[in-house]
PDBQT receptor file of N, H, CA, C and O in Angstrom, charges set to zero:
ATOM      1  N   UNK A   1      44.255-162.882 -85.159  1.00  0.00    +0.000 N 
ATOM      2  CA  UNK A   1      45.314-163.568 -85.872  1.00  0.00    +0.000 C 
ATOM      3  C   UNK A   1      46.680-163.124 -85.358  1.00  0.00    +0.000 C 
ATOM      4  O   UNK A   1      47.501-164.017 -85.148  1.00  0.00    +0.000 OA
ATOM      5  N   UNK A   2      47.055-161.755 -85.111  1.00  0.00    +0.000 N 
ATOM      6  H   UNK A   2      46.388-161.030 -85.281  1.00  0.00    +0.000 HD
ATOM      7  CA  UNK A   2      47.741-161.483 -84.473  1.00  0.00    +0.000 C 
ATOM      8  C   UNK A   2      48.746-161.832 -82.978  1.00  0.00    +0.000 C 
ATOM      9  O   UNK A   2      49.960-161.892 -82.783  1.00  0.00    +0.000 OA
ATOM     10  N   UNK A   3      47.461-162.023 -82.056  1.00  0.00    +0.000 N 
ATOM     11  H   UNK A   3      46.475-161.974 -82.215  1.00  0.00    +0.000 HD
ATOM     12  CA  UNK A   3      47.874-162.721 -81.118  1.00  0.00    +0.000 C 
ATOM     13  C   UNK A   3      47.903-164.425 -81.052  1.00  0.00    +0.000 C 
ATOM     14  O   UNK A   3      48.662-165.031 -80.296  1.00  0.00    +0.000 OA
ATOM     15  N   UNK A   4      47.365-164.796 -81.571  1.00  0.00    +0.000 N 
ATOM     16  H   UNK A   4      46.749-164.303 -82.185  1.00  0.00    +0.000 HD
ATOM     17  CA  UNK A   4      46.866-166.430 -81.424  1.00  0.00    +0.000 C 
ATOM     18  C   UNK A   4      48.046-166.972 -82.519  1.00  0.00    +0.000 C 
ATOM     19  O   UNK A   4      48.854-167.805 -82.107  1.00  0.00    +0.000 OA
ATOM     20  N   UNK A   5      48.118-166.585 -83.636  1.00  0.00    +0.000 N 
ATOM     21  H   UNK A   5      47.462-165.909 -83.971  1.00  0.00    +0.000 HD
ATOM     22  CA  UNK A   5      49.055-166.801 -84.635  1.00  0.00    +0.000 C 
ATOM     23  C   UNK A   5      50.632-166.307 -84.614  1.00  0.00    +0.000 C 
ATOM     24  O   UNK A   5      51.603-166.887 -85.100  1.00  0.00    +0.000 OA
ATOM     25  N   UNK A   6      50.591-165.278 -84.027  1.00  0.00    +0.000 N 
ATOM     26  H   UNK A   6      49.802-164.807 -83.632  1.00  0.00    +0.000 HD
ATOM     27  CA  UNK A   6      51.692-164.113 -84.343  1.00  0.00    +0.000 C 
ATOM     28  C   UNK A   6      52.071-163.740 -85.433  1.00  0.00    +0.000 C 
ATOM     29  O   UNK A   6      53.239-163.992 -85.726  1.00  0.00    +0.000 OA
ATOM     30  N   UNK A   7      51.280-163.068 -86.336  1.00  0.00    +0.000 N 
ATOM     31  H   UNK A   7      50.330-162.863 -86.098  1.00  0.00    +0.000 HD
ATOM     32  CA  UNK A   7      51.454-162.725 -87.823  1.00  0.00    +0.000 C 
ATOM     33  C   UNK A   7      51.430-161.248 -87.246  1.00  0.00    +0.000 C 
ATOM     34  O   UNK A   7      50.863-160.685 -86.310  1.00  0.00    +0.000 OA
ATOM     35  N   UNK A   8      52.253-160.914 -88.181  1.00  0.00    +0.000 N 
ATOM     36  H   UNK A   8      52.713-161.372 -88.942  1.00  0.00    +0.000 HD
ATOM     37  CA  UNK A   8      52.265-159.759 -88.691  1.00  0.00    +0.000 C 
ATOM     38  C   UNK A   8      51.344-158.956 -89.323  1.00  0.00    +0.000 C 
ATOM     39  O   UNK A   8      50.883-159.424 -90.364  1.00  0.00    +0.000 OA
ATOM     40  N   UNK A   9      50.850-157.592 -88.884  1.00  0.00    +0.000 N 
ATOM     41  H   UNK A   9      51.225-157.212 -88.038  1.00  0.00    +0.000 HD
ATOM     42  CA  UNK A   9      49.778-156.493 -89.506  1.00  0.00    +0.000 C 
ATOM     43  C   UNK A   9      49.838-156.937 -91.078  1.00  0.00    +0.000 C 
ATOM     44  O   UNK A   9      48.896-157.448 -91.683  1.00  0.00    +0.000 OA
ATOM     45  N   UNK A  10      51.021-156.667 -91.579  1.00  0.00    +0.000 N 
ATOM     46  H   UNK A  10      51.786-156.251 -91.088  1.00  0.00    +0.000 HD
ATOM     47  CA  UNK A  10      51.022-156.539 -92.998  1.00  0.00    +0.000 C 
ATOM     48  C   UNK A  10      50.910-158.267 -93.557  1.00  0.00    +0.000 C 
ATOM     49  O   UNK A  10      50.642-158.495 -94.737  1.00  0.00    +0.000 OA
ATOM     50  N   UNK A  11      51.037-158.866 -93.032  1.00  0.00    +0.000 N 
ATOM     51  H   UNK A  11      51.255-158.681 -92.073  1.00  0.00    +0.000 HD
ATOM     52  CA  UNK A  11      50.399-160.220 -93.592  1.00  0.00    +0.000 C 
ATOM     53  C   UNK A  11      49.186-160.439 -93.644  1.00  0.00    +0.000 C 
ATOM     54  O   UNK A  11      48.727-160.812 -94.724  1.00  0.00    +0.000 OA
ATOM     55  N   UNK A  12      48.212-160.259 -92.381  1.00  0.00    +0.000 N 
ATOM     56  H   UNK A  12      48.585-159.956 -91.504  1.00  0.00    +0.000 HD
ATOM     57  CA  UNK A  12      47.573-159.975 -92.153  1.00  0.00    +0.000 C 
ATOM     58  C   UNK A  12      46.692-158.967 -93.364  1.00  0.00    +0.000 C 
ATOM     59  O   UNK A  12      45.562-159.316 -93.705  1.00  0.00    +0.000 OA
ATOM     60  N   UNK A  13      47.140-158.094 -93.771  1.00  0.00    +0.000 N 
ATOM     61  H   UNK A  13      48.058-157.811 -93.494  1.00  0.00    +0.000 HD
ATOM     62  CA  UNK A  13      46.615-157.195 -94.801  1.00  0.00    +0.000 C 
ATOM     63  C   UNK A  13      46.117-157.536 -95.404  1.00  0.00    +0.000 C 
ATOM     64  O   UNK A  13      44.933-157.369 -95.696  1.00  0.00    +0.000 OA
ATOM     65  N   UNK A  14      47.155-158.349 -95.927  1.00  0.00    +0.000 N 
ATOM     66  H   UNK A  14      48.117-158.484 -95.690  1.00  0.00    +0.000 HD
ATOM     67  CA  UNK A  14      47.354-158.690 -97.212  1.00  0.00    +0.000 C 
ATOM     68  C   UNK A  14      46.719-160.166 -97.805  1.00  0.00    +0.000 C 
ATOM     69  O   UNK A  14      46.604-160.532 -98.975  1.00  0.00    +0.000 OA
ATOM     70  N   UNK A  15      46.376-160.822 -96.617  1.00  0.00    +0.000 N 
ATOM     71  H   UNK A  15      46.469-160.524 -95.666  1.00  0.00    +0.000 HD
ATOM     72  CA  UNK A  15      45.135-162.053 -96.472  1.00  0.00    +0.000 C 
ATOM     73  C   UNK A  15      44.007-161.237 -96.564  1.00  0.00    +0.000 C 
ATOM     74  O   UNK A  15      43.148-161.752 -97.280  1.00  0.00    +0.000 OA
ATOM     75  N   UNK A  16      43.694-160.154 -96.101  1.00  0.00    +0.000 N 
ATOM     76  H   UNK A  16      44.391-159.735 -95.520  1.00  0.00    +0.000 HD
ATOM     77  CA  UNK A  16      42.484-159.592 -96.397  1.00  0.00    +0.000 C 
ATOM     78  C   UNK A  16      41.998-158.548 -97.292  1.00  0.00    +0.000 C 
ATOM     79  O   UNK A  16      40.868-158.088 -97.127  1.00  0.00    +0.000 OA
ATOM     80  N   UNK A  17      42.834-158.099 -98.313  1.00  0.00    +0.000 N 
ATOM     81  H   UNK A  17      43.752-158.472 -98.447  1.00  0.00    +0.000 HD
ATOM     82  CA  UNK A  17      42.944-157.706 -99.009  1.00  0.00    +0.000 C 
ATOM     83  C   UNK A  17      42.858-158.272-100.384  1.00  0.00    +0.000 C 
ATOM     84  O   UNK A  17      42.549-157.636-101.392  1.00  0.00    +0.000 OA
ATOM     85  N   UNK A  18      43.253-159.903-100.297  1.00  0.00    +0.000 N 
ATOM     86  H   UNK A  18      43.504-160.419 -99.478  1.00  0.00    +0.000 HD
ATOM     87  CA  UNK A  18      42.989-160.983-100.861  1.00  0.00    +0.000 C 
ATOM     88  C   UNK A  18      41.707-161.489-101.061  1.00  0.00    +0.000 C 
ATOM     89  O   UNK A  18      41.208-161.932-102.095  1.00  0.00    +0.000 OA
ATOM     90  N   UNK A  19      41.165-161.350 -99.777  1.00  0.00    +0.000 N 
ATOM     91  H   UNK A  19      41.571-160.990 -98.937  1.00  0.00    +0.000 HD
ATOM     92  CA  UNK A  19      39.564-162.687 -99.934  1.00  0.00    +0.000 C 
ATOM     93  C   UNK A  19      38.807-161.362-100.306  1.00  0.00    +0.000 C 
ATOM     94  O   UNK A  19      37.808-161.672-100.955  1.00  0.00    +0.000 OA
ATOM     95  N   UNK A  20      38.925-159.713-100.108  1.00  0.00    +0.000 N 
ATOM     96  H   UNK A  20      39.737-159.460 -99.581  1.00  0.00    +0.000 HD
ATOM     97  CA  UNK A  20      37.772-159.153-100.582  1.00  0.00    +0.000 C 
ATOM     98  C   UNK A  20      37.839-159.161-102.262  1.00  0.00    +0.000 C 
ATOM     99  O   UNK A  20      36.857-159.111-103.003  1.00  0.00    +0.000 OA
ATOM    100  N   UNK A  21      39.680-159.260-102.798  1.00  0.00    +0.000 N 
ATOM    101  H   UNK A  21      40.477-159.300-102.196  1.00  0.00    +0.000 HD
ATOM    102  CA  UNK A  21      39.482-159.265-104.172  1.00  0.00    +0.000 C 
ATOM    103  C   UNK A  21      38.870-160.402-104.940  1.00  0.00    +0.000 C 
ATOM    104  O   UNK A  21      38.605-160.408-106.143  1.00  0.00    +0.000 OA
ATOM    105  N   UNK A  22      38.695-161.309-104.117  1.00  0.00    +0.000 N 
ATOM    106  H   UNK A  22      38.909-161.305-103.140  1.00  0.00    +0.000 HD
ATOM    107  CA  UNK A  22      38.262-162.902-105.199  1.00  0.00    +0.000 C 
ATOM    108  C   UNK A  22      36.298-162.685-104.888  1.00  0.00    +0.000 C 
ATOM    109  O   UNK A  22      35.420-162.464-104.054  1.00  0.00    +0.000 OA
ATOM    110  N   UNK A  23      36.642-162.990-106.436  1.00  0.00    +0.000 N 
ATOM    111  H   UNK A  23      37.356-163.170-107.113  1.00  0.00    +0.000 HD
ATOM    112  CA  UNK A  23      35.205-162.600-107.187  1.00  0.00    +0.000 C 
ATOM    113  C   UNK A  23      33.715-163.406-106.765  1.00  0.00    +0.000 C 
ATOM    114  O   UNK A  23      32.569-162.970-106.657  1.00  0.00    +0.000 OA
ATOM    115  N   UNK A  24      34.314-164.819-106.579  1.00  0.00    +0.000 N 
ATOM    116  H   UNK A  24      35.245-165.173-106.667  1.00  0.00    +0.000 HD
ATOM    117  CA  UNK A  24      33.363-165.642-106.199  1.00  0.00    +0.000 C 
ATOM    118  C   UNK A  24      32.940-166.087-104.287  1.00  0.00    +0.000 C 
ATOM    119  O   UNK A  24      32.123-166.838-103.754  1.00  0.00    +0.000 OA
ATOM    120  N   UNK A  25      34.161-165.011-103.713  1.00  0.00    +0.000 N 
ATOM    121  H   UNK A  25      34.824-164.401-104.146  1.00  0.00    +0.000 HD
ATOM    122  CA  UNK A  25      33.464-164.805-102.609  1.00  0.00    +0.000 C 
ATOM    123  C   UNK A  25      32.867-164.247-101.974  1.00  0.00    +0.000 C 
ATOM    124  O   UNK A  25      33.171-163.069-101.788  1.00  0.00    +0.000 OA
ATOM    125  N   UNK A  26      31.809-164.768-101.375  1.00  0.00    +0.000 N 
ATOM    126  H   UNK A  26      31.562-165.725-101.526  1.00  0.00    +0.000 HD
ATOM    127  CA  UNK A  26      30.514-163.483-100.387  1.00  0.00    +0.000 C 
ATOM    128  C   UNK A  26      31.062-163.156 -99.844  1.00  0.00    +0.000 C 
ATOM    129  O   UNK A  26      31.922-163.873 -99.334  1.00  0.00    +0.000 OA
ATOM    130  N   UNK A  27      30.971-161.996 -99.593  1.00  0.00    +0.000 N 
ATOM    131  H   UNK A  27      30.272-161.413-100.007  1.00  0.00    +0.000 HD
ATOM    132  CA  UNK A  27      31.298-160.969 -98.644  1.00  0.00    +0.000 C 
ATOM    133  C   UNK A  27      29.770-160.197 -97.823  1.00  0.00    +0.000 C 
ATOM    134  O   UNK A  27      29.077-159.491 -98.555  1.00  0.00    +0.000 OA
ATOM    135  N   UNK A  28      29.522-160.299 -96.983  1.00  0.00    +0.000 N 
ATOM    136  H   UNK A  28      30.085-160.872 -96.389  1.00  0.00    +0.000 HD
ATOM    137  CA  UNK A  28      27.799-159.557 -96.701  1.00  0.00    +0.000 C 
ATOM    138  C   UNK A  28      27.633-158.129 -97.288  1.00  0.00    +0.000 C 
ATOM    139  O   UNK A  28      26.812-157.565 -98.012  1.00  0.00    +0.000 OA
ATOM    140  N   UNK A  29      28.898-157.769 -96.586  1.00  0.00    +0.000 N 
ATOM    141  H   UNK A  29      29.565-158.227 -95.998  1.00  0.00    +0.000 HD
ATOM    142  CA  UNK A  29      28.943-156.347 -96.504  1.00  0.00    +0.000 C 
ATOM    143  C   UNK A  29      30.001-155.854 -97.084  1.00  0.00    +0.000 C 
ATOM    144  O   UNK A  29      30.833-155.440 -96.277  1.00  0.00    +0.000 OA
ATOM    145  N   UNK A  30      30.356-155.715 -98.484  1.00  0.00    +0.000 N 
ATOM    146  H   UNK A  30      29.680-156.051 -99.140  1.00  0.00    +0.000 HD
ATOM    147  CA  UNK A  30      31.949-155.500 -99.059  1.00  0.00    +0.000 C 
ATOM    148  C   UNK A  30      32.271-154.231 -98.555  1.00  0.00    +0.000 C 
ATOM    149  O   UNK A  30      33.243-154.125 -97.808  1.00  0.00    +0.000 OA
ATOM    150  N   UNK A  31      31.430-153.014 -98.929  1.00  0.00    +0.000 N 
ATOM    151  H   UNK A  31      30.640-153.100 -99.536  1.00  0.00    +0.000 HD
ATOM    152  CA  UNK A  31      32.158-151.455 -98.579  1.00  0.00    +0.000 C 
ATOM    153  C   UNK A  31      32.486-152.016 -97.252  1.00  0.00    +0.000 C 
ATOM    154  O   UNK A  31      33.654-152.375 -97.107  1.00  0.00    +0.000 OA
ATOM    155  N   UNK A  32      31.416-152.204 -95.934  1.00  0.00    +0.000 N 
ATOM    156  H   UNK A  32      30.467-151.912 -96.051  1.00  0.00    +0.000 HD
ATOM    157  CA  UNK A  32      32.530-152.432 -94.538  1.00  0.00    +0.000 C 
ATOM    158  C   UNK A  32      33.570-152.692 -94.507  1.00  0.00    +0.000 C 
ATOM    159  O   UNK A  32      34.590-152.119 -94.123  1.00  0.00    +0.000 OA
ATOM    160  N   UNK A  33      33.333-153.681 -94.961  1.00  0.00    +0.000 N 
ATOM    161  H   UNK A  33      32.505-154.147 -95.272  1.00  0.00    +0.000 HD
ATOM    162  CA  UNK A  33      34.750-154.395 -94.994  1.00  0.00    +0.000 C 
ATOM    163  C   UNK A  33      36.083-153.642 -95.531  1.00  0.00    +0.000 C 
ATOM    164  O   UNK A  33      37.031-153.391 -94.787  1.00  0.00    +0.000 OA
ATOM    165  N   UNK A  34      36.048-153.329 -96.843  1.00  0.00    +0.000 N 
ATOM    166  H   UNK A  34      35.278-153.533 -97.447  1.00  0.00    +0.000 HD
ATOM    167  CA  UNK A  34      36.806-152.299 -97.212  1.00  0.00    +0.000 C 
ATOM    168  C   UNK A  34      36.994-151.348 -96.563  1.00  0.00    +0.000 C 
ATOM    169  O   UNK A  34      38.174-151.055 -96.759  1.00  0.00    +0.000 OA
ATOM    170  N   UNK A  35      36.502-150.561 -95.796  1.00  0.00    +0.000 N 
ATOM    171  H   UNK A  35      35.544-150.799 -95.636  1.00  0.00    +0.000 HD
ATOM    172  CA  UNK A  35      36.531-149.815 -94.963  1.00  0.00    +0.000 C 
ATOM    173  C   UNK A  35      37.514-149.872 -93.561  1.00  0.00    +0.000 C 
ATOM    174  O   UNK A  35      38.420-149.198 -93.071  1.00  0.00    +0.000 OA
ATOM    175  N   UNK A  36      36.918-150.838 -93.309  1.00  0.00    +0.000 N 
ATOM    176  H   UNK A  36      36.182-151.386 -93.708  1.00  0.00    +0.000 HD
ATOM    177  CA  UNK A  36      37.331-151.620 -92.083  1.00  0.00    +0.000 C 
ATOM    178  C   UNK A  36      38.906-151.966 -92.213  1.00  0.00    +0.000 C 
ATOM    179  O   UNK A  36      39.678-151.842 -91.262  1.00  0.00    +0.000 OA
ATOM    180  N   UNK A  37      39.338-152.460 -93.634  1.00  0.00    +0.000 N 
ATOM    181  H   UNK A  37      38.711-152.561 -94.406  1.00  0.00    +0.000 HD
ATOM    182  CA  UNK A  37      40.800-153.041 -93.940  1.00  0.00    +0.000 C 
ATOM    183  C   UNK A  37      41.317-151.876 -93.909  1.00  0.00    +0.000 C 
ATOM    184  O   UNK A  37      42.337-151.775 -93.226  1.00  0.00    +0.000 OA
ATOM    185  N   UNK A  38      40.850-150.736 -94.558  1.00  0.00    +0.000 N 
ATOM    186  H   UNK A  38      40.022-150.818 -95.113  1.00  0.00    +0.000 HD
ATOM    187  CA  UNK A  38      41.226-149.332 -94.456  1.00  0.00    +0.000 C 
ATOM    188  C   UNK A  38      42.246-148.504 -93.273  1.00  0.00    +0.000 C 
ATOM    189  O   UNK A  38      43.366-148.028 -93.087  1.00  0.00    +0.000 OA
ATOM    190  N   UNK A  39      40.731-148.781 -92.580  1.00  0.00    +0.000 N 
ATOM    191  H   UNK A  39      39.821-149.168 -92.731  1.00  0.00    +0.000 HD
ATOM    192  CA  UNK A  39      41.479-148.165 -91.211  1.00  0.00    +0.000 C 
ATOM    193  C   UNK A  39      42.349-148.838 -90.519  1.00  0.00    +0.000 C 
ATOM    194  O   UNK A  39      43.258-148.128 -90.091  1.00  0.00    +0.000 OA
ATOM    195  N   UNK A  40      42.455-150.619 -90.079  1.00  0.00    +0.000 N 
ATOM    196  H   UNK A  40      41.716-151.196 -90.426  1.00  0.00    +0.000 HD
ATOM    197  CA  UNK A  40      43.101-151.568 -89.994  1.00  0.00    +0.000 C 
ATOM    198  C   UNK A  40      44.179-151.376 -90.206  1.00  0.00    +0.000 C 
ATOM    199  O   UNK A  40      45.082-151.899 -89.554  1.00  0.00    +0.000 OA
ATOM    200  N   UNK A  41      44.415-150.335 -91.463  1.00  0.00    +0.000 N 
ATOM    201  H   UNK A  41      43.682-149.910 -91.993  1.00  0.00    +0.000 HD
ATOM    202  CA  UNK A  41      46.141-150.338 -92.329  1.00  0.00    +0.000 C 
ATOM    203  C   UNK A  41      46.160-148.812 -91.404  1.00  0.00    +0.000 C 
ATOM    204  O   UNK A  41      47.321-148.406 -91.442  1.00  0.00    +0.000 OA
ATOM    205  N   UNK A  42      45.535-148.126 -90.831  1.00  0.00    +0.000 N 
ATOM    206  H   UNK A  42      44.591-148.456 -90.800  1.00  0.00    +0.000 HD
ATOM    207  CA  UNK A  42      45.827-147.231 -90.491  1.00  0.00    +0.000 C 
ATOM    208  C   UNK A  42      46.067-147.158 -88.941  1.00  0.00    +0.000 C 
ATOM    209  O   UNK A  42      46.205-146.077 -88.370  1.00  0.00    +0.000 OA
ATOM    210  N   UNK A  43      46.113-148.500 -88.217  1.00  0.00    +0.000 N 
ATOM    211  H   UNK A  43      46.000-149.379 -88.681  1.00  0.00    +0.000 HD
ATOM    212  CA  UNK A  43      46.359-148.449 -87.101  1.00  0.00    +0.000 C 
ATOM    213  C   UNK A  43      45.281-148.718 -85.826  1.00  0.00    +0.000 C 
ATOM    214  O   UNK A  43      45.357-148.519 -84.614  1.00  0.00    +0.000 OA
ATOM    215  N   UNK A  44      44.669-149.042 -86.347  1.00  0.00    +0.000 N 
ATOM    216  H   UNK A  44      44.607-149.204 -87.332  1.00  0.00    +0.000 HD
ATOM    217  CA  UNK A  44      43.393-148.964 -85.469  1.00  0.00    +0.000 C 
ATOM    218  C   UNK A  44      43.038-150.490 -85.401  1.00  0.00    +0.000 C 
ATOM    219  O   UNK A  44      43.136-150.947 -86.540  1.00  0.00    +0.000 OA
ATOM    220  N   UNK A  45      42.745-151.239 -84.700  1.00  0.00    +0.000 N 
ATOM    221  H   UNK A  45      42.665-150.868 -83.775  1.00  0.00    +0.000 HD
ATOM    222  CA  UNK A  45      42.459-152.536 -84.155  1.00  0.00    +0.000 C 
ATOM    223  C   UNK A  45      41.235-153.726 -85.230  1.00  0.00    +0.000 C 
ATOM    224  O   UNK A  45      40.036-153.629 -84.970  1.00  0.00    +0.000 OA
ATOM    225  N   UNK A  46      41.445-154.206 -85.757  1.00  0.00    +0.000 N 
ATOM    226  H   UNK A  46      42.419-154.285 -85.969  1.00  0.00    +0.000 HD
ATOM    227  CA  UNK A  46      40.479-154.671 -87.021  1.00  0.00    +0.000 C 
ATOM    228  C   UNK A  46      38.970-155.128 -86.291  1.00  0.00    +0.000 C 
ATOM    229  O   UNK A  46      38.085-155.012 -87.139  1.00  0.00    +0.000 OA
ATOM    230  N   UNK A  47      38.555-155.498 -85.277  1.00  0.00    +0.000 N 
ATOM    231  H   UNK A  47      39.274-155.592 -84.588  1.00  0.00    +0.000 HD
ATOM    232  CA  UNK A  47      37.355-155.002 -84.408  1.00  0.00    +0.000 C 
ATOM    233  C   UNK A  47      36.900-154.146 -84.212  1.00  0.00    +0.000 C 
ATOM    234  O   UNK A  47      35.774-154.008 -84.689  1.00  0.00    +0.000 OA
ATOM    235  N   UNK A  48      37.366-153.253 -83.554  1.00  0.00    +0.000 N 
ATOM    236  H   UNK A  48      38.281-153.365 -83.166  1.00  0.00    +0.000 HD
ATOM    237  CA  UNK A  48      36.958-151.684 -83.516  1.00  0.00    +0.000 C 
ATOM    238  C   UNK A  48      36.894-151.417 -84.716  1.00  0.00    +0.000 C 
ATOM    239  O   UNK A  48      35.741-151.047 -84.935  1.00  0.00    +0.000 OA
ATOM    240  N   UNK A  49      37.993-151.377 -86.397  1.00  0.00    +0.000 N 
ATOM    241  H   UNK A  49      38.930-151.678 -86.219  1.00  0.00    +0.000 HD
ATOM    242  CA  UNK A  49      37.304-150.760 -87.763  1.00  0.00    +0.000 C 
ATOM    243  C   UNK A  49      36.115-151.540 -87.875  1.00  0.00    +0.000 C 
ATOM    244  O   UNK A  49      35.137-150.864 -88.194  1.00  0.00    +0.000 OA
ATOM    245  N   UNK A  50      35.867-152.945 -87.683  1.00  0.00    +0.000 N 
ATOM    246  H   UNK A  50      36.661-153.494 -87.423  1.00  0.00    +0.000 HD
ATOM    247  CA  UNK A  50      34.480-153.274 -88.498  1.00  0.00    +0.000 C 
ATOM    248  C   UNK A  50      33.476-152.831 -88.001  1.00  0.00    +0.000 C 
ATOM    249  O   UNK A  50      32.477-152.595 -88.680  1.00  0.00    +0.000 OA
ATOM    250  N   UNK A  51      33.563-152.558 -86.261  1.00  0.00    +0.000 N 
ATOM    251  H   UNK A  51      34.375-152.750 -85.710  1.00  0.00    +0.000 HD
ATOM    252  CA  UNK A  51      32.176-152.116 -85.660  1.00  0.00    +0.000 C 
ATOM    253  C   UNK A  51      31.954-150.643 -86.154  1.00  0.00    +0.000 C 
ATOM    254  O   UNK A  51      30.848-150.347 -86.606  1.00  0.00    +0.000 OA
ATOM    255  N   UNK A  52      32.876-149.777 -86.092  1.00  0.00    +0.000 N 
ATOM    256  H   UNK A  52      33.774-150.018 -85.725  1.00  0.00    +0.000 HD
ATOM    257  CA  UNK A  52      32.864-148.660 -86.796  1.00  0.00    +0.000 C 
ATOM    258  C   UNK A  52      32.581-148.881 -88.493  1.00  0.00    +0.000 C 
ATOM    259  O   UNK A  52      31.376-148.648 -88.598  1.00  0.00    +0.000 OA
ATOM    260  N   UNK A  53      32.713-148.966 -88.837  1.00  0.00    +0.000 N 
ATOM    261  H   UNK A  53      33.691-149.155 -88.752  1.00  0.00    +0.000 HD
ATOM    262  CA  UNK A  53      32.234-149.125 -90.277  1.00  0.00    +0.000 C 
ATOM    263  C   UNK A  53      30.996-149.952 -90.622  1.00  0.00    +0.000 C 
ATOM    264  O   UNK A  53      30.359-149.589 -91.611  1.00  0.00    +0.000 OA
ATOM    265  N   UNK A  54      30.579-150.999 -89.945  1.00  0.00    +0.000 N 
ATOM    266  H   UNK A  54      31.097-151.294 -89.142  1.00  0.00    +0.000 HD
ATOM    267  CA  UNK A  54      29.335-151.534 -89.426  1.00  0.00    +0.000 C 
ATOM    268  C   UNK A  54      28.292-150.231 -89.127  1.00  0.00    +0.000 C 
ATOM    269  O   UNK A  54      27.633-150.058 -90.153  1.00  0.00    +0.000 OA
ATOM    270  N   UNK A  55      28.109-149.763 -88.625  1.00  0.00    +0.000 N 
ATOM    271  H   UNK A  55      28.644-149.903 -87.792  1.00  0.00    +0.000 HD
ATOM    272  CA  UNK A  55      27.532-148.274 -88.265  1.00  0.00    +0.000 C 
ATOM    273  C   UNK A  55      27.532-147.301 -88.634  1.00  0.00    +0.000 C 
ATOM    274  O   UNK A  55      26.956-146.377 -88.059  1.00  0.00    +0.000 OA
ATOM    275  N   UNK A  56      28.392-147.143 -90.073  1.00  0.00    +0.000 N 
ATOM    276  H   UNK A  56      28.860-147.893 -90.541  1.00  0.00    +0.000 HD
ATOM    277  CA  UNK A  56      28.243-145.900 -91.007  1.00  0.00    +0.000 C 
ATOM    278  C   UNK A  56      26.850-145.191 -91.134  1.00  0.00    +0.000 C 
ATOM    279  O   UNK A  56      26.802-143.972 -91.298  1.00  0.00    +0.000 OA
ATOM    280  N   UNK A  57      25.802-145.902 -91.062  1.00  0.00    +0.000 N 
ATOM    281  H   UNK A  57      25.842-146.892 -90.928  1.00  0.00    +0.000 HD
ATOM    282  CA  UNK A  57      24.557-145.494 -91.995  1.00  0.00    +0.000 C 
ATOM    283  C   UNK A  57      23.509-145.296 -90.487  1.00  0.00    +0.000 C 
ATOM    284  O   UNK A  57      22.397-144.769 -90.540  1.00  0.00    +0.000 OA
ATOM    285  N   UNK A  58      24.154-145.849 -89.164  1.00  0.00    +0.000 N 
ATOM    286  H   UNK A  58      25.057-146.277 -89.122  1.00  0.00    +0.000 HD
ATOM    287  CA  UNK A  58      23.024-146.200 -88.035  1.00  0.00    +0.000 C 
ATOM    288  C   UNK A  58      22.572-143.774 -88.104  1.00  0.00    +0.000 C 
ATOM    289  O   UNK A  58      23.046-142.864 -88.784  1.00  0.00    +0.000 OA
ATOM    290  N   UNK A  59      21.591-143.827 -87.096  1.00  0.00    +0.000 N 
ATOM    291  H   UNK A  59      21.206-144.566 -86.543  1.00  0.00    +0.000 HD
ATOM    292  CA  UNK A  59      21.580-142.693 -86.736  1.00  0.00    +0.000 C 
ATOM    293  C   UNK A  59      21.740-142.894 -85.036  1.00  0.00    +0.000 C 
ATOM    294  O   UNK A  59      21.500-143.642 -84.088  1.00  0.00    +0.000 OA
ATOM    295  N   UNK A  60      22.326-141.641 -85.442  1.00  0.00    +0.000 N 
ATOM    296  H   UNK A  60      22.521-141.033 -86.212  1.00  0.00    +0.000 HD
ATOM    297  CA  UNK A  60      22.524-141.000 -83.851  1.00  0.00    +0.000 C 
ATOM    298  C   UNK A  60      21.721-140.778 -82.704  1.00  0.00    +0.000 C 
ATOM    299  O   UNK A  60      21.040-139.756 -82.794  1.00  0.00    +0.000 OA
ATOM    300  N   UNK A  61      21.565-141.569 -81.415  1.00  0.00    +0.000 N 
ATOM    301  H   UNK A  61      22.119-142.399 -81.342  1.00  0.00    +0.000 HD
ATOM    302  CA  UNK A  61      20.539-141.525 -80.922  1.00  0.00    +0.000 C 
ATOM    303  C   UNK A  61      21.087-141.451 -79.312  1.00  0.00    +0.000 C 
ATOM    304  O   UNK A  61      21.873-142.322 -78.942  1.00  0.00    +0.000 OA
ATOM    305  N   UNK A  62      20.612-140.291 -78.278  1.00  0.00    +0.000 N 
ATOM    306  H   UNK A  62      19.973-139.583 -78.579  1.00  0.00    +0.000 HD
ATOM    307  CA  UNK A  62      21.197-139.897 -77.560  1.00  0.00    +0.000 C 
ATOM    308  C   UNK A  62      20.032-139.804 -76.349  1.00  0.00    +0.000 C 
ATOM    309  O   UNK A  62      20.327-139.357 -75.241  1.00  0.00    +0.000 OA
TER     310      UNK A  62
């Protein structure tokens, strides 16, 4: 949204901060997501938070 749109982070937020609060929408995965908006506000690229937060629970395999 950022690039294609040119919105702003904090608009941006704040659209998504929106659709996780409305009650009657699915969300698959709400904690990710929350998560994900989390770090998002913290600077980090909103792709990279969901794949990271997507993978909270995987195990470590090396």
């Amino acid at each position: 949204m950022r690039n294609n749109y040119h919105l702003e982070r904090a608009a941006i937020l704040a659209t998504l901060h929106h659709m996780v609060s409305v009650a009657h929408l699915t969300i698959e995965d709400r904690p990710a997501i929350t998560h994900a908006i989390t770090n998002y506000a913290r600077g980090i690229a909103f792709t990279d938070a969901l794949h990271h937060a997507s993978y909270q629970n995987c195990d470590r395999k090396i």
